[in-house]
DRENDRENKOL-540874 format. One record per residue (C-alpha): residue number from 1; residue in three letters; x, y, z. Coordinates in Angstrom, 1 decimal. Layout:
<atoms>
nr/rest/xx/yy/zz
NUM/ALA/X/Y/Z
...
</atoms>
This chain:
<atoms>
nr/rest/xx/yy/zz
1/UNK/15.7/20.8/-1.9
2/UNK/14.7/17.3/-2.4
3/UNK/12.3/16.6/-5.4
4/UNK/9.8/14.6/-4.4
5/UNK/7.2/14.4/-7.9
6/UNK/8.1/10.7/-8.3
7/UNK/5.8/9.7/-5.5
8/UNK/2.8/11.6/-6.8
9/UNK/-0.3/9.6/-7.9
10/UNK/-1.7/6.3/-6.9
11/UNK/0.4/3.7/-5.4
12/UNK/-1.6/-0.3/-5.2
13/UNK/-0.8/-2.2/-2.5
14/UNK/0.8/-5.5/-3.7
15/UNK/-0.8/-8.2/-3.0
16/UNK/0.8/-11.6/-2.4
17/UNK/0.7/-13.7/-4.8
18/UNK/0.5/-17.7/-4.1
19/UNK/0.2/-21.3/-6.1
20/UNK/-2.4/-23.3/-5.7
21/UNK/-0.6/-25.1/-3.1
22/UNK/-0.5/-21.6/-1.0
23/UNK/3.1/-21.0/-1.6
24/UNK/4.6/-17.7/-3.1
25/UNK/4.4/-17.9/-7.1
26/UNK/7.1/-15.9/-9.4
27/UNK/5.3/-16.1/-12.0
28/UNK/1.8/-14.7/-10.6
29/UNK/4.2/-12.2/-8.8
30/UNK/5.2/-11.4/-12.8
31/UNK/1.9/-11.3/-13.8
32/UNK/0.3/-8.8/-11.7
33/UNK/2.9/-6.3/-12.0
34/UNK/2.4/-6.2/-15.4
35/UNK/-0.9/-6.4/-15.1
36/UNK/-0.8/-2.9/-12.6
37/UNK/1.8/-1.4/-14.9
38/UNK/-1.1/-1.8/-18.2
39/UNK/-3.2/0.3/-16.0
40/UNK/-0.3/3.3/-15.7
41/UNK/-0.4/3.5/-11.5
42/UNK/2.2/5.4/-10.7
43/UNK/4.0/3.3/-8.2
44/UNK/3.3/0.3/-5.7
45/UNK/3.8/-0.9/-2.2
46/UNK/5.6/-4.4/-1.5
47/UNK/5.4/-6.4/1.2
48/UNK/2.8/-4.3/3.4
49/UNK/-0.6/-5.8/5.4
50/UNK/-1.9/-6.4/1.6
51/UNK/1.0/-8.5/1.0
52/UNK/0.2/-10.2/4.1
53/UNK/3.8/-9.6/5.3
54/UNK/3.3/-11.3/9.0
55/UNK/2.0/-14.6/7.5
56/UNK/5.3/-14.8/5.3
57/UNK/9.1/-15.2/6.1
58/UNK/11.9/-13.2/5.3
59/UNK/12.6/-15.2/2.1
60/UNK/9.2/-15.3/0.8
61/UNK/9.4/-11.1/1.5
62/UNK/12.9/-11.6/-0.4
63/UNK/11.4/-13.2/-3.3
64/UNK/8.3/-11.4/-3.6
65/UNK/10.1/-8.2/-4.3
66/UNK/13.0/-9.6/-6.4
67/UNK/10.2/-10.9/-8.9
68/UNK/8.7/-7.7/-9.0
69/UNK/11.6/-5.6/-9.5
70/UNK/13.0/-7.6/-12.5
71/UNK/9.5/-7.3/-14.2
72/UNK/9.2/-4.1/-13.5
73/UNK/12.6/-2.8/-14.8
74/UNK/12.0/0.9/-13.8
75/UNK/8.6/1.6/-14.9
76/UNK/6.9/1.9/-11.5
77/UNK/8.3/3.8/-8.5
78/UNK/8.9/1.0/-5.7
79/UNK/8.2/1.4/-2.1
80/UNK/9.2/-1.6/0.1
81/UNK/7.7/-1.8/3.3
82/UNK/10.5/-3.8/4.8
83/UNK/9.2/-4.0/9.2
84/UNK/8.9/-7.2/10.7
85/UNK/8.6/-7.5/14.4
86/UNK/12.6/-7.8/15.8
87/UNK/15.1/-5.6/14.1
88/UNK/17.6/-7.9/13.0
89/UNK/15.4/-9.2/9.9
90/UNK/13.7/-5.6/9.3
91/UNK/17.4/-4.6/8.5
92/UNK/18.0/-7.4/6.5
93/UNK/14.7/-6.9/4.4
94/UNK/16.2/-3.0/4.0
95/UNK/19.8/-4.0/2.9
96/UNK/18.1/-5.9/0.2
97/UNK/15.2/-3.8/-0.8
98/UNK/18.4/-1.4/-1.5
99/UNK/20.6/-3.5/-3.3
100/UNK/17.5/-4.1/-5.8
101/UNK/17.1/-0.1/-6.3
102/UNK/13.6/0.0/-4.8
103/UNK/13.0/4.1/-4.5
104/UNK/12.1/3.9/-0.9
105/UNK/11.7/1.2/2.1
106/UNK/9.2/1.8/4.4
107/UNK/8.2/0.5/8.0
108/UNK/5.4/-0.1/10.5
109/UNK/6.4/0.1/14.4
110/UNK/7.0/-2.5/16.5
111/UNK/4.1/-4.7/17.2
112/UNK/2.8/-6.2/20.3
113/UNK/4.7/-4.5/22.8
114/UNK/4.0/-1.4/24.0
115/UNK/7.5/0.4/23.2
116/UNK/8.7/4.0/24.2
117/UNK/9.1/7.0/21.6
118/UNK/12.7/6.4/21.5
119/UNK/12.6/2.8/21.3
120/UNK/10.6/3.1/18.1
121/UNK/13.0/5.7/16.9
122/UNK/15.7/3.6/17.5
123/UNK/14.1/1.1/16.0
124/UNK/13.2/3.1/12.6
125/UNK/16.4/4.7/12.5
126/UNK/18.3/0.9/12.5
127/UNK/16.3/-0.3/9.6
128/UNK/17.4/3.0/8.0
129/UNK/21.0/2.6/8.8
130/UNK/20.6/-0.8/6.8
131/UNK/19.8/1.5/3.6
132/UNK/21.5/4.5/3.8
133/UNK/20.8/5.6/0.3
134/UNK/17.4/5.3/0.2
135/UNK/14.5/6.9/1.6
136/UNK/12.4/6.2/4.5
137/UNK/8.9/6.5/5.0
138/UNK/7.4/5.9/8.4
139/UNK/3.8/4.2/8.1
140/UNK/1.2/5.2/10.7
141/UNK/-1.5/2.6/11.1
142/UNK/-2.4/2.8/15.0
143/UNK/-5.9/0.7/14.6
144/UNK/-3.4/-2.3/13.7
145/UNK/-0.2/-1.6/14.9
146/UNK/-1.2/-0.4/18.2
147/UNK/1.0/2.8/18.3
148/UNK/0.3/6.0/17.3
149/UNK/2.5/8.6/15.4
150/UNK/3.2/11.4/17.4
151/UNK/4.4/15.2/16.3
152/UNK/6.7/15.0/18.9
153/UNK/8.2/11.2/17.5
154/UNK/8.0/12.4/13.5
155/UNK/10.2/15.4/14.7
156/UNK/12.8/13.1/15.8
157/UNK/12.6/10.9/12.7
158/UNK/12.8/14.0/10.6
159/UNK/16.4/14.4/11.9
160/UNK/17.5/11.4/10.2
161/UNK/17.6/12.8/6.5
162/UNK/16.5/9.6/4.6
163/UNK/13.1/9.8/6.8
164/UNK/11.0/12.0/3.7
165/UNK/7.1/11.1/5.0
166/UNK/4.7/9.0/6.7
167/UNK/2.1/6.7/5.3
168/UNK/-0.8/7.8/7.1
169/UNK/-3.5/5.1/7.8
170/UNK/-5.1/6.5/10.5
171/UNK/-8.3/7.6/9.8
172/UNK/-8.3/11.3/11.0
173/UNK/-7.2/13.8/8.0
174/UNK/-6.3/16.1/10.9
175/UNK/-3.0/13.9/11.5
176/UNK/-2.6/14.6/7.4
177/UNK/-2.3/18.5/7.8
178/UNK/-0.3/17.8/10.9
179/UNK/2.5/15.7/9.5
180/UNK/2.3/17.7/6.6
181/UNK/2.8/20.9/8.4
182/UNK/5.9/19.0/10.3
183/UNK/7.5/19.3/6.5
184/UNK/6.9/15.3/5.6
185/UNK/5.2/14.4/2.5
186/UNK/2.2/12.3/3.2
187/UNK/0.9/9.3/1.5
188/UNK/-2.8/8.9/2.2
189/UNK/-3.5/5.4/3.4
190/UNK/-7.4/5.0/4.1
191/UNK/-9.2/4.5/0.5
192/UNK/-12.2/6.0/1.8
193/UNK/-11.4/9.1/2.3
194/UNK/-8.5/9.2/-0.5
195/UNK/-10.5/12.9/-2.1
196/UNK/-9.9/13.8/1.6
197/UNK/-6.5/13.3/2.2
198/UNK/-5.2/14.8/-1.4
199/UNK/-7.3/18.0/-0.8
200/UNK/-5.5/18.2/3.0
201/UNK/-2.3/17.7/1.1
202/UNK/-1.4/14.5/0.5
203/UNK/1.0/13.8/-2.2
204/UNK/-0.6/10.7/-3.5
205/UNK/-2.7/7.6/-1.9
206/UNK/-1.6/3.9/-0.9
207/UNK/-4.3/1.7/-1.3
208/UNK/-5.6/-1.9/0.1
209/UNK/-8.5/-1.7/-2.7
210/UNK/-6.8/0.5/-5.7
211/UNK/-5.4/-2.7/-7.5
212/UNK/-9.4/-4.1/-7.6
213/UNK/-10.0/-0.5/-9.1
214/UNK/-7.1/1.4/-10.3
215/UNK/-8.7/3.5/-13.0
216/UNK/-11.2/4.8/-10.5
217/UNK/-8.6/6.0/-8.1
218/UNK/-6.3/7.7/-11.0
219/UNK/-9.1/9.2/-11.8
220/UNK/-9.8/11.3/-8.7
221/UNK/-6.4/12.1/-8.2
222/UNK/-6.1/13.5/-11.6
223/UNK/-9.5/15.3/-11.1
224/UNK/-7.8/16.8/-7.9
225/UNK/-5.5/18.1/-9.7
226/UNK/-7.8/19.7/-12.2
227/UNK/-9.6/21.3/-9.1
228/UNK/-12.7/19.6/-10.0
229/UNK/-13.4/18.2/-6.3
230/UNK/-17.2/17.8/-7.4
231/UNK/-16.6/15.2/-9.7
232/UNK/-14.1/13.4/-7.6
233/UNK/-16.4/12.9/-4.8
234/UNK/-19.0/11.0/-6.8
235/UNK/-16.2/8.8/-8.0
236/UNK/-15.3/8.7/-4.4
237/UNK/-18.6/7.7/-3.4
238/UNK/-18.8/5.1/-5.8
239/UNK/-15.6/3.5/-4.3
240/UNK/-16.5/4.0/-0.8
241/UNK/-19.7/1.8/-1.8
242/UNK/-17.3/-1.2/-3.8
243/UNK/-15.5/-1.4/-0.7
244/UNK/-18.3/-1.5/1.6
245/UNK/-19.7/-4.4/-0.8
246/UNK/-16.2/-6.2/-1.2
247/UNK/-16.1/-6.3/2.5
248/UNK/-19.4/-8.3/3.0
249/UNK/-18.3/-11.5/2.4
250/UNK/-17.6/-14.3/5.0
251/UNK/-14.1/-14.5/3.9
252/UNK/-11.5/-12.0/3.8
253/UNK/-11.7/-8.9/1.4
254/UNK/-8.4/-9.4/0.1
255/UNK/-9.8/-12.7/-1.1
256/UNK/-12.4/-10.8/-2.3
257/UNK/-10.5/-8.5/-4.5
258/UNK/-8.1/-11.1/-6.3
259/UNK/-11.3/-12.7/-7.4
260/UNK/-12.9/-9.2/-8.7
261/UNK/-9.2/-8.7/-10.6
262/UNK/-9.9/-12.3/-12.3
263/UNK/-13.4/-11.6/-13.4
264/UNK/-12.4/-8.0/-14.5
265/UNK/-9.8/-9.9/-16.7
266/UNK/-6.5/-9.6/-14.6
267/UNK/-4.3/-12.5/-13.7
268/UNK/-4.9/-15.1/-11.0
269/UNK/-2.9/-14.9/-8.0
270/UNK/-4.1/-17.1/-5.8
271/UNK/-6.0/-16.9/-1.9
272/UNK/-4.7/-15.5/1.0
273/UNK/-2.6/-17.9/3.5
274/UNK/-4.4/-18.8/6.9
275/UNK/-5.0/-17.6/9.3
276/UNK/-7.0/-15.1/6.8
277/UNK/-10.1/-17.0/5.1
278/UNK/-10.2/-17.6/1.8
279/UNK/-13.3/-16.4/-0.5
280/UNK/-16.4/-18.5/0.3
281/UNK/-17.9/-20.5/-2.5
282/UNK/-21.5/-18.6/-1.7
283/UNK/-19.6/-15.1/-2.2
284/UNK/-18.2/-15.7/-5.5
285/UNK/-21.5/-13.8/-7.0
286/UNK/-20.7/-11.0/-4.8
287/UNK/-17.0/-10.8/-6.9
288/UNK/-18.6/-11.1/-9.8
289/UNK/-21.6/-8.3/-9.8
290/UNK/-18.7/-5.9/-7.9
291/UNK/-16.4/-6.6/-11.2
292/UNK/-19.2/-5.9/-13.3
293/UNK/-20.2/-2.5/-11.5
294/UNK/-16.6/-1.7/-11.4
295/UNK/-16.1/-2.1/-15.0
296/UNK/-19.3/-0.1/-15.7
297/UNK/-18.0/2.8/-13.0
298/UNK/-14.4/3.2/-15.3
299/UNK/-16.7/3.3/-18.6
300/UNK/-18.6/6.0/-17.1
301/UNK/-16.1/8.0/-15.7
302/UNK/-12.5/6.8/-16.1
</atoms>
């Protein structure tokens, strides 16, 4: 049987990373991976909705995750979320997610469209074909995507032997137990309930907010471990009420959060690109009191 320890723990979202002129930045790419490896996450996850994936093309995606990976030389565990909305380039982004060695590509369904079970299958099971020595996780985010996950469809996709577990983003921790029961490993996706989703069985958490906060996070997961759920939860709570904060802006929270990692010390990397707002001007004392409670939060418990 497969071992699947590697993808235990906490896995950031990667953000993108852009110049002042909005364009993708190598070096700020550089930058914040090292700066995520100094706080020992276990892994990360390219190219997802944090990394703003359908506001850039296929050779900004390209780039993104070549800088990573040569910065990283092994010492994270890579997931490369590879979809894009027509097959053609969501196999292309696969083939070269695997001839860079990333430990598993993962993908959205199609968007827009209403598609069938079997045209999403299809679909999945292309992008695989594109990397057939590398794993596959499905990622279920039906508030977004449109499309739910069904038992029925992660039985199909659990024929096809690279397909190893779903990212689960849905906000029920019902649909954890369920695919979990279906004999996928499951990566918890909403950071809100992340205590939630570990006790239901989730191997580890992906996480839009765990790079603004990645002590906190590896905190309750080891805590989870330790069976001390009491203690997770009021680290939990504390996090539920960052992102609650970090969200009350005017602009948009990912802009939010790159500012926090620049006022906790961490590298700049830039805005977000339009249509998504920048940080307002008017908000930048909202970053900076969240940085500060954060910062106070790991002293007291991480």
């Amino acid at each position: 049987m497969k071992d699947f320890s590697k993808y235990k723990g906490i896995f950031p979202a990667f953000y993108a990373c852009y110049d002042e002129n909005g364009q993708v930045s190598p070096e700020r790419i550089r930058a914040f991976t090292e700066y995520l490896i100094e706080k020992k996450v276990n892994g990360v996850y390219v190219g997802g909705s944090s990394g703003e994936c359908i506001y850039q093309s296929v050779e900004e995606r390209k780039l993104t995750l070549e800088h990573l990976m040569d910065q990283a030389k092994g010492r994270l565990v890579v997931i490369a979320h590879v979809a894009c909305n027509n097959t053609a380039d969501s196999m292309e982004l696969a083939r070269h997610a695997e001839s860079l060695g990333v430990d598993a590509i993962a993908a959205i369904p199609p968007i827009y469209f209403h598609l069938p079970d079997r045209a999403i299958a299809k679909y999945w099971n292309d992008i695989s074909s594109a990397a057939p020595n590398t794993d596959f996780i499905i990622y279920n985010i039906p508030q977004l995507a449109g499309v739910s996950l069904s038992s029925g469809l992660l039985r199909t996709m659990l024929e096809n032997p690279r397909v190893i577990g779903v990212k689960n983003s849905s906000m029920p921790v019902q649909d954890i137990e369920m695919w979990r029961d279906e004999g996928a490993i499951v990566f918890n996706g909403p950071d809100e309930q992340l205590l939630s989703g570990l006790v239901a069985g989730a191997i580890g958490g992906i996480g839009g907010t765990y790079a603004g906060m990645p002590e906190l996070y590896e905190k309750i997961f080891k805590l989870v471990e330790q069976g001390d759920i009491a203690a997770a939860r009021l680290i939990q709570d504390e996090c539920c009420h960052m992102i609650y904060r970090m969200c009350s802006g005017k602009g948009n929270m990912y802009a939010m959060i790159k500012e926090i990692i620049k006022f906790r010390g961490g590298p700049d990397i830039g805005s977000v690109r339009a249509p998504l707002l920048p940080l307002d001007a008017d908000d930048l004392h909202i970053a900076r009191a969240c940085a500060a409670d954060i910062d106070a939060l790991v002293a007291k418990f991480a």
